[in-house]
Structures are given as structure tokens and as C-alpha cells.
Backbone as a printed PyTorch tensor [residue, N CA C, xyz], in Angstrom:
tensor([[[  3.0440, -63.6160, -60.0500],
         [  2.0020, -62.6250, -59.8930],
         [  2.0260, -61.5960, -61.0130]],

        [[  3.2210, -61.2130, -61.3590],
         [  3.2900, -60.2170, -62.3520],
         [  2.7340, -60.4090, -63.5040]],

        [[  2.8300, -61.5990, -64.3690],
         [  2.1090, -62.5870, -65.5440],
         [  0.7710, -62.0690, -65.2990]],

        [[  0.2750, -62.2540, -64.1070],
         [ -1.3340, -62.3840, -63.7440],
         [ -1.6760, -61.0650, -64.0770]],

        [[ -0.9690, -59.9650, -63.3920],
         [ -1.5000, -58.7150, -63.1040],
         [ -1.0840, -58.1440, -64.3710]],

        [[ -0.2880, -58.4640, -65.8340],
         [ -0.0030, -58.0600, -66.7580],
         [ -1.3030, -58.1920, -67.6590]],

        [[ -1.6950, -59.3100, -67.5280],
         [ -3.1950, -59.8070, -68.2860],
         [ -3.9030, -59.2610, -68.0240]],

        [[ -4.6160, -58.5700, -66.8010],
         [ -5.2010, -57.8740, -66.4220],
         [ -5.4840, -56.7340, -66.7710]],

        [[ -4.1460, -55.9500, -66.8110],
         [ -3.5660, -54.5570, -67.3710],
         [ -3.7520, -54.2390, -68.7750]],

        [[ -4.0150, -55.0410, -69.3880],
         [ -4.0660, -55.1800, -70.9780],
         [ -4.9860, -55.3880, -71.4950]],

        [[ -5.8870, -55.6820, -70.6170],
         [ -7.3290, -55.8530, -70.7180],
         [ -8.1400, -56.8920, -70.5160]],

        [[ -9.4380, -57.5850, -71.0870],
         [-10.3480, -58.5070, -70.8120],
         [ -8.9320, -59.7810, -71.2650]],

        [[ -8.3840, -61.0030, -70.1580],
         [ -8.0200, -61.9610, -70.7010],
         [ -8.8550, -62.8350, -71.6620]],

        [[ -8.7940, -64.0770, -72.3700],
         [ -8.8190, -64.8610, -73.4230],
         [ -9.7740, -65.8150, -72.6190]],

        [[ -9.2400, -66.1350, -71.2460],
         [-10.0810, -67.2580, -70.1600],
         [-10.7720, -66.6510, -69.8970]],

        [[-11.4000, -65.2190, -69.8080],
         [-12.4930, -64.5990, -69.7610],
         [-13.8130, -64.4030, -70.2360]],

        [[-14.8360, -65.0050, -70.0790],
         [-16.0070, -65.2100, -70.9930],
         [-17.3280, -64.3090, -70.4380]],

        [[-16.6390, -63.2520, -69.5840],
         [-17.6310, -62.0000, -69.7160],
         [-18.9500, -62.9740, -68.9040]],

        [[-19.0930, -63.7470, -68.4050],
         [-20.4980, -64.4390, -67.0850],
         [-19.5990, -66.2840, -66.6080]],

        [[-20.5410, -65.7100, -65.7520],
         [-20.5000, -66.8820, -64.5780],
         [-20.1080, -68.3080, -65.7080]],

        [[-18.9820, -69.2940, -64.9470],
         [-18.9960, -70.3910, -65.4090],
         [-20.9820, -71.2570, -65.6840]],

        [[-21.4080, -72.0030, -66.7510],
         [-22.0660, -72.2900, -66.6050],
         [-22.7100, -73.5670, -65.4510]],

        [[-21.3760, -74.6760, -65.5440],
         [-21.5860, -75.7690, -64.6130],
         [-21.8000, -74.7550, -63.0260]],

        [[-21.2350, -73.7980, -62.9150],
         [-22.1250, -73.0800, -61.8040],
         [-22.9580, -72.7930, -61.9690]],

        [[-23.8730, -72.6560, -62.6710],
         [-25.0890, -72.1130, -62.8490],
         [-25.9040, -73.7440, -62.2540]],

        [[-25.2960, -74.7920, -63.2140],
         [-26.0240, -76.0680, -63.1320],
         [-26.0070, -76.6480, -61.5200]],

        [[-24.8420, -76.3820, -60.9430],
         [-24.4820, -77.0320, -59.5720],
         [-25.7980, -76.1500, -58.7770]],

        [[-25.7090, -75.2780, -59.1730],
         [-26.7180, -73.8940, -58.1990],
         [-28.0970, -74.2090, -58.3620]],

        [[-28.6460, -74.2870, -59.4370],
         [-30.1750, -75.6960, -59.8610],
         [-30.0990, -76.4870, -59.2660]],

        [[-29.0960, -77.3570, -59.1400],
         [-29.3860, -78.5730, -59.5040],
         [-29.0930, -79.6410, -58.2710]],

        [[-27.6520, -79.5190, -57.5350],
         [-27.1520, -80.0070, -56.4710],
         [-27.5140, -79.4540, -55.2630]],

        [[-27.6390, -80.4590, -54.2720],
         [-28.2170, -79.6580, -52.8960],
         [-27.5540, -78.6480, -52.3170]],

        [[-28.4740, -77.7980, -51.8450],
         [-27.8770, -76.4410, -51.3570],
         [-26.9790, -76.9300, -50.0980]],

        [[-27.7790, -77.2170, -49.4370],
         [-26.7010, -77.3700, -48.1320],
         [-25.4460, -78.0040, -48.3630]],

        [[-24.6960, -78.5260, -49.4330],
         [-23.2120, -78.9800, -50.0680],
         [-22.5220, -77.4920, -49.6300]],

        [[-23.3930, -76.1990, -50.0750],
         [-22.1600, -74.9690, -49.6880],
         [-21.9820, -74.6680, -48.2070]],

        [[-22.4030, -75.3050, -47.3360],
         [-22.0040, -75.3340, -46.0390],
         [-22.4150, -73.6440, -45.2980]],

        [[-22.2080, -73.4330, -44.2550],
         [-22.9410, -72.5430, -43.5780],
         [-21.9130, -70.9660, -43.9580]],

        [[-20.4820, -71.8320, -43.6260],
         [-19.5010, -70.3090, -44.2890],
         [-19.5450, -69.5970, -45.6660]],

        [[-18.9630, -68.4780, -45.9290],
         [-18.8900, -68.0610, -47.2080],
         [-17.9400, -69.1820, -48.1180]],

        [[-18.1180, -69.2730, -49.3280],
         [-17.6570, -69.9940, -50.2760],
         [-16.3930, -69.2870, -51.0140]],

        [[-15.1150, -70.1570, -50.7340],
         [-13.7900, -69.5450, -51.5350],
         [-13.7870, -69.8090, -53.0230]],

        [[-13.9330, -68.6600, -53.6540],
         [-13.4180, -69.0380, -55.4640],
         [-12.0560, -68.1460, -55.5930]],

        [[-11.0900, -69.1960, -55.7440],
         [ -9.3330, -69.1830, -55.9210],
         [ -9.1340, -68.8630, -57.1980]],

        [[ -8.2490, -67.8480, -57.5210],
         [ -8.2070, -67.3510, -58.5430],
         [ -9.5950, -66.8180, -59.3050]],

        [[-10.3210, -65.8650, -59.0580],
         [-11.8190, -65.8620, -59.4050],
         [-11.8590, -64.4000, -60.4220]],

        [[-10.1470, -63.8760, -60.8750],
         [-10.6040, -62.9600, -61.8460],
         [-11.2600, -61.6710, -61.8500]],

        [[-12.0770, -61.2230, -62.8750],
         [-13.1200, -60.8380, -62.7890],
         [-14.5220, -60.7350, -61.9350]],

        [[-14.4410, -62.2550, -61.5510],
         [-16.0490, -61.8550, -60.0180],
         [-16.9400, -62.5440, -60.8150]],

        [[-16.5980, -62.6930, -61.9180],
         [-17.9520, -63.9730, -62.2080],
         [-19.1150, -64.8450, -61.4750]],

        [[-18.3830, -65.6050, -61.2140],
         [-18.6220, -66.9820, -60.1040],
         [-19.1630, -66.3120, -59.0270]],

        [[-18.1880, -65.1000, -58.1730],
         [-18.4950, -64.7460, -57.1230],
         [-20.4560, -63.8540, -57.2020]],

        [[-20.5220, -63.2480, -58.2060],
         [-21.3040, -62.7420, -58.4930],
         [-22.6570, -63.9400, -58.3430]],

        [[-22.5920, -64.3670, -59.0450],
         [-23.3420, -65.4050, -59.1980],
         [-24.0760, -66.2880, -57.9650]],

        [[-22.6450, -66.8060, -57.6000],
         [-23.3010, -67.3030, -55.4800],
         [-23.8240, -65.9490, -55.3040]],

        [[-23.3000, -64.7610, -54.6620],
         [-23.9930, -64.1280, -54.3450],
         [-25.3040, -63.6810, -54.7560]],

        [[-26.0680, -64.1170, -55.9180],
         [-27.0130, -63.9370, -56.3610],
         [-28.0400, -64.7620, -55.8000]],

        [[-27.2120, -65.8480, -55.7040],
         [-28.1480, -67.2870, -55.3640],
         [-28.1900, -66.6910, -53.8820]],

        [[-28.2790, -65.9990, -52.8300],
         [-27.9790, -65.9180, -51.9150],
         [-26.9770, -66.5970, -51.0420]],

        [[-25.4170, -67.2170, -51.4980],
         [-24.7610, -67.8000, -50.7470],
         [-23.1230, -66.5820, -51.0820]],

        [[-22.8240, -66.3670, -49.3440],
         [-22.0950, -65.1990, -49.0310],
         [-20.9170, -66.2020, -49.6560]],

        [[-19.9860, -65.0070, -50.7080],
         [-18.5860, -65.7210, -51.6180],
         [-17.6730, -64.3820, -51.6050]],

        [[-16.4080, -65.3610, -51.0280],
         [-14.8770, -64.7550, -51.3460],
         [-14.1980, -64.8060, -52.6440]],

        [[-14.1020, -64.1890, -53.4680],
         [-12.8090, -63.8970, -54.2720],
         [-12.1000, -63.9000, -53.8630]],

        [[-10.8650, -64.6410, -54.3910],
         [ -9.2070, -64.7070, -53.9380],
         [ -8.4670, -64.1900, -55.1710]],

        [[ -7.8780, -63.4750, -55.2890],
         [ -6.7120, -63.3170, -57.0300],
         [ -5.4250, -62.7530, -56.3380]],

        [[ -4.5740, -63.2040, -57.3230],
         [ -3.3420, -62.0060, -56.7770],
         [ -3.2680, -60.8420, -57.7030]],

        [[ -4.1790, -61.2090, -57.9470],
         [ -4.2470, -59.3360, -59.3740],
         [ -4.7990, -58.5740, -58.7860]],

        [[ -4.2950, -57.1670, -58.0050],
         [ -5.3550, -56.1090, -58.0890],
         [ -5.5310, -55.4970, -59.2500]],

        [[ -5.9070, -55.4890, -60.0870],
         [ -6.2380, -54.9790, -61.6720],
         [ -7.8520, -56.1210, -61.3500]],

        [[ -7.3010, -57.0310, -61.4460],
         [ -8.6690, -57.7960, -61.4360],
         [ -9.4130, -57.9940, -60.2890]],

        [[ -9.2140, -57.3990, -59.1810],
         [-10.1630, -57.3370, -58.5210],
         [-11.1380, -55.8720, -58.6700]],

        [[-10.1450, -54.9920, -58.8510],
         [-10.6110, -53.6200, -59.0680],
         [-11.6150, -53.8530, -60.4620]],

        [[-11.5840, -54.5430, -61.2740],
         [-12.7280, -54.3300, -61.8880],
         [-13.4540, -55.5270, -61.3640]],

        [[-13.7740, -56.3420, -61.1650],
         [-14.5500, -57.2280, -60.4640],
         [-15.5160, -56.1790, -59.3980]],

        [[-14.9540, -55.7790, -58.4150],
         [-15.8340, -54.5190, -57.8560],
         [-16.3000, -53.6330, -58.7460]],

        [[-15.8770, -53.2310, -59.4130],
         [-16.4600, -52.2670, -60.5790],
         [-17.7890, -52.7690, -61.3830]],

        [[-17.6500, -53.7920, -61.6800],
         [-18.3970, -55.2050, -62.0710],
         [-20.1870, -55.0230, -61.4140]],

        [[-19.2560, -55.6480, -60.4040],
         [-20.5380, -56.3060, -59.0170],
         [-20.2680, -55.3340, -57.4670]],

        [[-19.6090, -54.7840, -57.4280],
         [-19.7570, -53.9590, -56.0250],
         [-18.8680, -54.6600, -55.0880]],

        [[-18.8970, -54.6370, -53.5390],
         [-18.7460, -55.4650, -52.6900],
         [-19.8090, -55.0070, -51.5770]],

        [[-19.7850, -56.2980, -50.7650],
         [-21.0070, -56.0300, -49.7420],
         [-21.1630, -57.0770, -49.0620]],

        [[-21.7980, -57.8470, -48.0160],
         [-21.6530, -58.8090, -46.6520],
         [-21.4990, -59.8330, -48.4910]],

        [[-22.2190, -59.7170, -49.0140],
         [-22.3000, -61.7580, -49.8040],
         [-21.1290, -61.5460, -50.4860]],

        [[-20.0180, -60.4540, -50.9140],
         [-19.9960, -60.4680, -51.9800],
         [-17.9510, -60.0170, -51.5310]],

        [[-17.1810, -60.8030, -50.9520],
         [-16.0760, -60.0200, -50.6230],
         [-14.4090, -60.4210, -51.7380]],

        [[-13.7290, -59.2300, -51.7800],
         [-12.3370, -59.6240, -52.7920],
         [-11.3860, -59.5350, -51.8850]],

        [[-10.5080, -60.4420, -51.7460],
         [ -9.1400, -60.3350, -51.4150],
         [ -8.1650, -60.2990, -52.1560]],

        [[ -7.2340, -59.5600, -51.9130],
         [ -5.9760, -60.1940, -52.6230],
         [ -5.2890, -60.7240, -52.3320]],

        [[ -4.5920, -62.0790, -52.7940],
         [ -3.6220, -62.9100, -51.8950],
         [ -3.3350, -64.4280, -53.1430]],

        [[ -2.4390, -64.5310, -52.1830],
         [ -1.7920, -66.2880, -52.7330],
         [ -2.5560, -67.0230, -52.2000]],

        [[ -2.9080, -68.3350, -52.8530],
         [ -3.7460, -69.2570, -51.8190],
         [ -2.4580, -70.3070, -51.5630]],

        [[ -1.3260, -69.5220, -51.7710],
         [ -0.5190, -70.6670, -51.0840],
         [  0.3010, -69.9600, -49.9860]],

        [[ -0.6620, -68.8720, -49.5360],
         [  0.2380, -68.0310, -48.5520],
         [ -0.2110, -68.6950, -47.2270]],

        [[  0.9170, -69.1670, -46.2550],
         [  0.3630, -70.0670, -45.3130],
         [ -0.1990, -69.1280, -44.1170]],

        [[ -0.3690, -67.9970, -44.0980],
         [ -1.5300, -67.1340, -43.3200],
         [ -3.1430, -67.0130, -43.8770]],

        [[ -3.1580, -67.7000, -45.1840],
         [ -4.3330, -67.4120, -45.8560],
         [ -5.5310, -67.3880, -44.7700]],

        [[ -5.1810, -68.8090, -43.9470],
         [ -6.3540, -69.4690, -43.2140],
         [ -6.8670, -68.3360, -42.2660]],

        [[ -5.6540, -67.4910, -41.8780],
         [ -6.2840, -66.3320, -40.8500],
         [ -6.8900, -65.4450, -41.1900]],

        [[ -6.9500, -65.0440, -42.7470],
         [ -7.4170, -63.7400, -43.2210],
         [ -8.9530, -64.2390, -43.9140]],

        [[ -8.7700, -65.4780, -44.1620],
         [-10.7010, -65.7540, -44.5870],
         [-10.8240, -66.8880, -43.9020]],

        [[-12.2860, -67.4120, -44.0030],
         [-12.9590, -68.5410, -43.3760],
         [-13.8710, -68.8580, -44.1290]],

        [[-13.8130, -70.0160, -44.4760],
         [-14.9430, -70.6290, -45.5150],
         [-15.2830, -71.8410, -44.9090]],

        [[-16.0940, -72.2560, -46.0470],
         [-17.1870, -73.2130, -45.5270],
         [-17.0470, -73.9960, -46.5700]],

        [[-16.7750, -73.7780, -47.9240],
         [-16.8390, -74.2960, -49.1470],
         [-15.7120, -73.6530, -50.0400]],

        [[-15.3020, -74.3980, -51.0960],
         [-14.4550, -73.9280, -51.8280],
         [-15.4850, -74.2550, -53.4730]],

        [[-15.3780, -72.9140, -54.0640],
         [-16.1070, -73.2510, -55.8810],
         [-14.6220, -73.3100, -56.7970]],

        [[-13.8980, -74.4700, -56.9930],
         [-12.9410, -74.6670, -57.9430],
         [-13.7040, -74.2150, -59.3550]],

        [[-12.8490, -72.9610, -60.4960],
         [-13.1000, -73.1030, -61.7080],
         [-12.0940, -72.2370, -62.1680]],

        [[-10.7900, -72.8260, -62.8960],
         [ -9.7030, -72.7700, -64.1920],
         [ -8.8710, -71.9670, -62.9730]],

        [[ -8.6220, -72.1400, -61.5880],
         [ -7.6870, -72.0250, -60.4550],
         [ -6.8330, -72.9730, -60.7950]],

        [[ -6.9430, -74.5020, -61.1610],
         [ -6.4230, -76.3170, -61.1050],
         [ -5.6790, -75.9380, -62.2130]],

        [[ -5.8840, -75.6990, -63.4970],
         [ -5.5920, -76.0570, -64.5940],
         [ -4.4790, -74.8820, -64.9100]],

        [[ -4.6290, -73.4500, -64.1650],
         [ -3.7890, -72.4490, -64.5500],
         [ -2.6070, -72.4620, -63.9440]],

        [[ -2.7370, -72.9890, -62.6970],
         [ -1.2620, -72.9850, -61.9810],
         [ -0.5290, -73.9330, -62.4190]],

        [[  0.9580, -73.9010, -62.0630],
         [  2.3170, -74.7730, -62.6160],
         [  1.8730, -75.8270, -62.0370]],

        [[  1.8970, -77.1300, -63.2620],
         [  0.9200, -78.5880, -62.7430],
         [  1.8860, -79.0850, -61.6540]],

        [[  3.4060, -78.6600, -60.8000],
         [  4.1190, -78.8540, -60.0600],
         [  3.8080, -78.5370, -58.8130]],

        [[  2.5080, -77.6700, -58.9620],
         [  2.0650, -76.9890, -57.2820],
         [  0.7650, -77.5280, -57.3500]],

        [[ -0.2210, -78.5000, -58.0430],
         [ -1.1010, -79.0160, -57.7400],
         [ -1.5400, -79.6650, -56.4790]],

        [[  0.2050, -80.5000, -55.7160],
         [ -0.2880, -81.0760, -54.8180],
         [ -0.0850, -79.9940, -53.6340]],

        [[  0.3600, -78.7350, -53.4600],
         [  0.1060, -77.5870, -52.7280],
         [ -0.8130, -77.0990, -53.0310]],

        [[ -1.6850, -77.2340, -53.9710],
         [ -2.9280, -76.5430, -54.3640],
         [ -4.1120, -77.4760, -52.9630]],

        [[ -4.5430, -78.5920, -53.4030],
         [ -4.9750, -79.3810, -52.3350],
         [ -4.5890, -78.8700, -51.3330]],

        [[ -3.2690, -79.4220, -50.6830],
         [ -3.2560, -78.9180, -49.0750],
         [ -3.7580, -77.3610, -48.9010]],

        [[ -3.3950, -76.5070, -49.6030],
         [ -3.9450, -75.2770, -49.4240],
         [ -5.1900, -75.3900, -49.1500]],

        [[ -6.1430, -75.7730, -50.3080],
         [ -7.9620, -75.7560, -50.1040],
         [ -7.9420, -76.7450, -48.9920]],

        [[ -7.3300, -77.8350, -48.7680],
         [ -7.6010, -79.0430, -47.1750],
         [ -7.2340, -78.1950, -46.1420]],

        [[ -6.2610, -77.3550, -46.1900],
         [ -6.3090, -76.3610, -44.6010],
         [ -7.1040, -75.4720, -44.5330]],

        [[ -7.8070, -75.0220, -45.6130],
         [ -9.0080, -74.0460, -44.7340],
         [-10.4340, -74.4800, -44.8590]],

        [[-10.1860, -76.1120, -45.2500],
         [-12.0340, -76.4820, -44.9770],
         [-11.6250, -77.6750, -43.9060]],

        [[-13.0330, -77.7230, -43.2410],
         [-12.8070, -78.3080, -41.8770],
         [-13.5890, -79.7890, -42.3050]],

        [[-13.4040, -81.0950, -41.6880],
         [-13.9050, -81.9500, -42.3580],
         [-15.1840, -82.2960, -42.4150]],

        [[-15.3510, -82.6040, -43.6480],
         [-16.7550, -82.7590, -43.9940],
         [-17.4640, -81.3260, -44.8290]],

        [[-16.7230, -80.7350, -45.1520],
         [-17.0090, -79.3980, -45.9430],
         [-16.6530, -79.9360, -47.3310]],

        [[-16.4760, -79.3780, -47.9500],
         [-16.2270, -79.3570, -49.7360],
         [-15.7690, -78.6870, -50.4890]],

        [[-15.2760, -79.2080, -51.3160],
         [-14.5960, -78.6350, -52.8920],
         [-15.9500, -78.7970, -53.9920]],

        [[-16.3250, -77.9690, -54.5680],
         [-16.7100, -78.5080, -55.8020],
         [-16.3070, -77.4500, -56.8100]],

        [[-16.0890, -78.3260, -57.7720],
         [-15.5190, -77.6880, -59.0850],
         [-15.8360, -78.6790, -60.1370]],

        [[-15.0700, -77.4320, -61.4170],
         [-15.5760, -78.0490, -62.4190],
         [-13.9620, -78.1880, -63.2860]],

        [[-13.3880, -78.9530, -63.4140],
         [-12.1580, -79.3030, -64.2520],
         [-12.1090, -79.3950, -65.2440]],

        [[-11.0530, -78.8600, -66.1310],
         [-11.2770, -77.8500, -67.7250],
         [-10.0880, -79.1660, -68.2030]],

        [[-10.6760, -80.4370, -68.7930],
         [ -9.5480, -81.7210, -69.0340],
         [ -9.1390, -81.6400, -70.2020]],

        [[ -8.0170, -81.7370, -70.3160],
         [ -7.2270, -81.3600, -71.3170],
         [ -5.6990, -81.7340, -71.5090]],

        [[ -5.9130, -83.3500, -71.7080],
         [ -5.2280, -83.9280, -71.8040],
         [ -3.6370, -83.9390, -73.3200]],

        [[ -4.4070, -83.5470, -74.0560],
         [ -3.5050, -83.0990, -75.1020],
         [ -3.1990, -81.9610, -75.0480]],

        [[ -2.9630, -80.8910, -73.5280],
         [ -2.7610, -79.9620, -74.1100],
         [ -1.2830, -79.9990, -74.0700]],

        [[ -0.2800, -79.2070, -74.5460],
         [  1.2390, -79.4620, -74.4210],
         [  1.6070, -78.2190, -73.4420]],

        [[  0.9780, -77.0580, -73.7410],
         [  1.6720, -75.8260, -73.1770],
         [  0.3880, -75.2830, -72.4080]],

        [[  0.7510, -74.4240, -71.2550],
         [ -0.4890, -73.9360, -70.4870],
         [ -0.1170, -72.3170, -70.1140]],

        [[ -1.0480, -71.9470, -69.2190],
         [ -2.1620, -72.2350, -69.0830],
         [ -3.1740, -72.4340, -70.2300]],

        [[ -3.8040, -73.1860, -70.1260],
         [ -4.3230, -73.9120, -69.2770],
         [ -3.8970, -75.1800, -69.4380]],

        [[ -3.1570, -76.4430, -68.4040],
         [ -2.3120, -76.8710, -68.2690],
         [ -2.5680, -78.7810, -68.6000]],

        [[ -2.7290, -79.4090, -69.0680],
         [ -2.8680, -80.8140, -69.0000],
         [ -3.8980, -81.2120, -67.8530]],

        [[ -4.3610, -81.7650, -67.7550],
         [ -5.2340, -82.8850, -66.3550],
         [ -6.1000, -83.6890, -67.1020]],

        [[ -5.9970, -84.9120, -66.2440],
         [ -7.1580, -85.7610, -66.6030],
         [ -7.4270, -86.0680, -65.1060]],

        [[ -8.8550, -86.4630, -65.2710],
         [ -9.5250, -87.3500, -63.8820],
         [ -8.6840, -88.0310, -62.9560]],

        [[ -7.7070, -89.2520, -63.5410],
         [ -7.6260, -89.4300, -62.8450],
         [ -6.4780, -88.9990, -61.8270]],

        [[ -5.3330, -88.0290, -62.4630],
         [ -4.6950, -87.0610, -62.0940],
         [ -5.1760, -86.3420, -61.0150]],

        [[ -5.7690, -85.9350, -61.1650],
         [ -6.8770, -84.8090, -60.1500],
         [ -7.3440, -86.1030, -59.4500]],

        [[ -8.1150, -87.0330, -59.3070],
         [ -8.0370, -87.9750, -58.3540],
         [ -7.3730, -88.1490, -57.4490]],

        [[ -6.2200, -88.4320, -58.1290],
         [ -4.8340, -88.7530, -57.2410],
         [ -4.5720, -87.3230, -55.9730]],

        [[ -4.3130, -86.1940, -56.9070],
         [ -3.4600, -85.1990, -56.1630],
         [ -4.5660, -85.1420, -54.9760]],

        [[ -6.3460, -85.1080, -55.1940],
         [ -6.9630, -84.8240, -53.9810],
         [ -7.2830, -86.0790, -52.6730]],

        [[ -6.2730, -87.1120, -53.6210],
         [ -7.0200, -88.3450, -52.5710],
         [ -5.9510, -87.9630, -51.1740]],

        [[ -4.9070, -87.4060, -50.9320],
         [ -4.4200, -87.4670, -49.3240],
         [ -6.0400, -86.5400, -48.5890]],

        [[ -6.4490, -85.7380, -48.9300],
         [ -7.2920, -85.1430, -48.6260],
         [ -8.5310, -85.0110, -48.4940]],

        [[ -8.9790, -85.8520, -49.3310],
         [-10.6030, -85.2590, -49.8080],
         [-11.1620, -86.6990, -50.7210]],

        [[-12.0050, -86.9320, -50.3630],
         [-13.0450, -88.1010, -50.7850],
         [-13.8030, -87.7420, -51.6640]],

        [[-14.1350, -88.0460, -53.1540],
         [-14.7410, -87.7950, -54.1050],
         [-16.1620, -88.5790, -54.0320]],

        [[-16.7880, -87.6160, -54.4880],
         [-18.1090, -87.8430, -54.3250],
         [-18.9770, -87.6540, -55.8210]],

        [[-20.0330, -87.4660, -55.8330],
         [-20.5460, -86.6790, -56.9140],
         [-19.9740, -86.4430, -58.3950]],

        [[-20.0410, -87.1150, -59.2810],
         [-19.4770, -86.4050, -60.5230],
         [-20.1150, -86.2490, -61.5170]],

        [[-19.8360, -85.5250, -62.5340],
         [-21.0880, -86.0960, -63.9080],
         [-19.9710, -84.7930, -65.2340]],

        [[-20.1820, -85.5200, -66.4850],
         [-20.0530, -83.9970, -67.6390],
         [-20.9640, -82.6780, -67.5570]],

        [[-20.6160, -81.9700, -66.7320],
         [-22.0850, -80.9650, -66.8660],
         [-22.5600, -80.9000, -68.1710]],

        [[-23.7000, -80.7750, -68.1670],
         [-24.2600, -80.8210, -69.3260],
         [-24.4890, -78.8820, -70.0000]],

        [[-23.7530, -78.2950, -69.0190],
         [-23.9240, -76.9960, -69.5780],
         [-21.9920, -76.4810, -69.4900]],

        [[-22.1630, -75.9560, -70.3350],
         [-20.6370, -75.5400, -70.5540],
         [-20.0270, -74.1340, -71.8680]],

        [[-19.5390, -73.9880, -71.6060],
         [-18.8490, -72.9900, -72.4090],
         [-19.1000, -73.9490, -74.1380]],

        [[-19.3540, -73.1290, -75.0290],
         [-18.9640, -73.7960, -76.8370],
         [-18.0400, -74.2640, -77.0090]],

        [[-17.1100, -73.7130, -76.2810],
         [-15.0810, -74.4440, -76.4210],
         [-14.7150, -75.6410, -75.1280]],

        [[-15.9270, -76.0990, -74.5150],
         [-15.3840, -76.7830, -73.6160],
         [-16.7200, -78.0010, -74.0090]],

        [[-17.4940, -77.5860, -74.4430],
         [-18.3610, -79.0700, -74.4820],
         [-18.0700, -80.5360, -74.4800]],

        [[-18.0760, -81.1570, -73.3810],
         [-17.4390, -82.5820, -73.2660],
         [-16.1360, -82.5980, -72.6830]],

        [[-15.6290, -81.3920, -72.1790],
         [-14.3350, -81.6560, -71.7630],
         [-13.7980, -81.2340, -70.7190]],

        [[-15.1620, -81.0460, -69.9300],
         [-14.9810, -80.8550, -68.5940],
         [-15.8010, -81.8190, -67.5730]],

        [[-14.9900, -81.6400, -66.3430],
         [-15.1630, -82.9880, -65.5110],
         [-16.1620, -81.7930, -64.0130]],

        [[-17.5090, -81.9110, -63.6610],
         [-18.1860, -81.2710, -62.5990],
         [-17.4890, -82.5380, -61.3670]],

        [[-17.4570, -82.1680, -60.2340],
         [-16.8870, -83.1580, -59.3180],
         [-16.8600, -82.5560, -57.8870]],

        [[-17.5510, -83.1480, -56.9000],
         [-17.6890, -83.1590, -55.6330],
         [-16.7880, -83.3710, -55.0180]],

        [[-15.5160, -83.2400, -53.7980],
         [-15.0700, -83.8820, -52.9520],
         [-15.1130, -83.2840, -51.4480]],

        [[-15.4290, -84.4620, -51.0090],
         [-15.3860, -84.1400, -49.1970],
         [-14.3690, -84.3670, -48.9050]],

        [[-14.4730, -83.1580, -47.6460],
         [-13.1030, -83.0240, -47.1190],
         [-12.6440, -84.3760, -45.9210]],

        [[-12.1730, -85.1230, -45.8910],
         [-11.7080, -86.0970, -45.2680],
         [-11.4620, -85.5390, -43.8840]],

        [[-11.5000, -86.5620, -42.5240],
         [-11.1420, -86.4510, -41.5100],
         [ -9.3520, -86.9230, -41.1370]]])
């Protein structure tokens, strides 16, 4: 946590691009609405409020999760808070998480790739215990297979395949066709349902 909340403290991080991931923008066009399910939508590790900002724009009520208060405090500073628009602070591997929010949907973006690639398969069970089946993950995976040192951390497809198959049924995929200048082509957009 301290790493996290040091970046914070020091100012705008490097993974910070000042607006909303774009493949959110594209999923929010483009993929059917009813995929975000009736609850508010969890974005894990969400920073700044980007993302969160954004659903809430589209009219769909979104949680921020970080363990930085530095970064949530400007995230509110940002965008406010209000019924669409809520920050927590917390671990998403804290096994009370499930009692303190309720979602409906989870928006994966650079949560996968930042954590120690050793807690990936606790990353899953985490997002599989607080969506109920038949709810969803969607995210967008930052692949980066040559990378050596992280964050942001190595993954390929079918890696991320693997870690979500005890859980979650993949659905939906495509290269978004909208993306950051430093990520063009090297990110994976991807659906998965939550398994029974």
C-alpha cells in the first residue's frame, strides 16, 4: 500500500493519462448496456476516478476501490461523490470486501497487470466472490508480453484465460480499436461471465 500511496503523494503517476480509459469509452457505445447489470459497477484499483467518472456519466452508478487515500482524495476533488459516483478505500483482497460494497459488474483497467503476477489467481477469486452468476467482468488487458519488470507486469491472453477459467466464462473479445498512442494493438477488450 505504501508504494501506491507514495505515487500518489508525489503527484500525477506515469499510468495516469489525465481521462477515462478509451476502450471504455468504446464498450459504453458500443456493447450492450444491460452487460453492466442492475448493481453499481466495481473499478479495482481506479486511481484518480477516471473510469468511475465516466460510467457515471453514461448514467451507470460506479464504485472506486484504491488503497490510496491520496488518490481518492483527488479523484473526489476531480468528480465529486454522489448516489452514481462512490470511493472506497480498501484491498480487493480484503475478505470483508463483499460486505462493504455490492456490485453488479466489475470494469477491469491496469488493476490485472499492476499487481504481483503471483496474486492474479486471488485477483479472480476476489472479483468471482462479489459477482453473483451470470454478472460480469469486462476489461480491457494492457498485454505485454516482453515486459521483464512491472508494474506493469507481463500477460498474455492466454494467461489471463487460464487464471479466469476456475471462474468465469469468456465471452466477447476484440483489439479495441480505440486506445491510448502507447498501447495501440496491445491491448486485449474481453468479456467474461461469471460462471455458476
Amino acid at each position: 500500500m505504501e508504494e501506491w500511496e507514495q505515487f500518489y503523494q508525489e503527484g500525477v503517476p506515469p499510468w495516469d493519462h489525465r481521462e477515462a480509459s478509451p476502450p471504455l469509452r468504446q464498450v459504453l457505445e458500443e456493447w450492450p448496456r444491460e452487460w453492466w447489470g442492475e448493481g453499481a459497477v466495481l473499478v479495482p484499483g481506479c486511481g484518480r476516478g477516471h473510469d468511475v467518472a465516466l460510467l457515471a456519466e453514461h448514467g451507470i452508478k460506479a464504485v472506486g476501490l484504491d488503497l490510496s487515500p491520496t488518490a481518492l482524495g483527488q479523484a473526489r476533488g476531480l468528480y465529486g461523490e454522489g448516489e452514481d459516483r462512490v470511493w472506497v478505500e480498501g484491498d480487493l483482497f480484503d475478505s470483508e470486501l463483499a460486505e462493504r460494497v455490492q456490485v453488479g459488474a466489475v470494469w477491469e483497467h491496469t488493476c490485472f497487470c499492476a499487481i504481483d503476477p503471483a496474486q492474479r489467481s486471488d485477483y479472480v477469486a476476489a472479483m468471482a466472490s462479489l459477482l453473483s452468476p451470470g454478472s460480469r467482468l469486462i476489461g480491457v488487458f494492457y498485454l505485454t508480453p516482453d515486459a521483464e519488470t512491472g508494474p506493469p507486469h507481463a500477460a498474455t491472453r492466454e494467461e489471463i484465460e487460464e487464471v479466469f477459467g476456475p471462474f468465469f466464462e469468456r465471452g466477447r473479445e476484440e483489439v479495441p480499436h480505440r486506445s491510448y498512442p502507447t498501447r495501440v494493438g496491445a491491448e486485449w477488450l474481453v468479456e467474461f461471465l461469471r460462471n455458476s
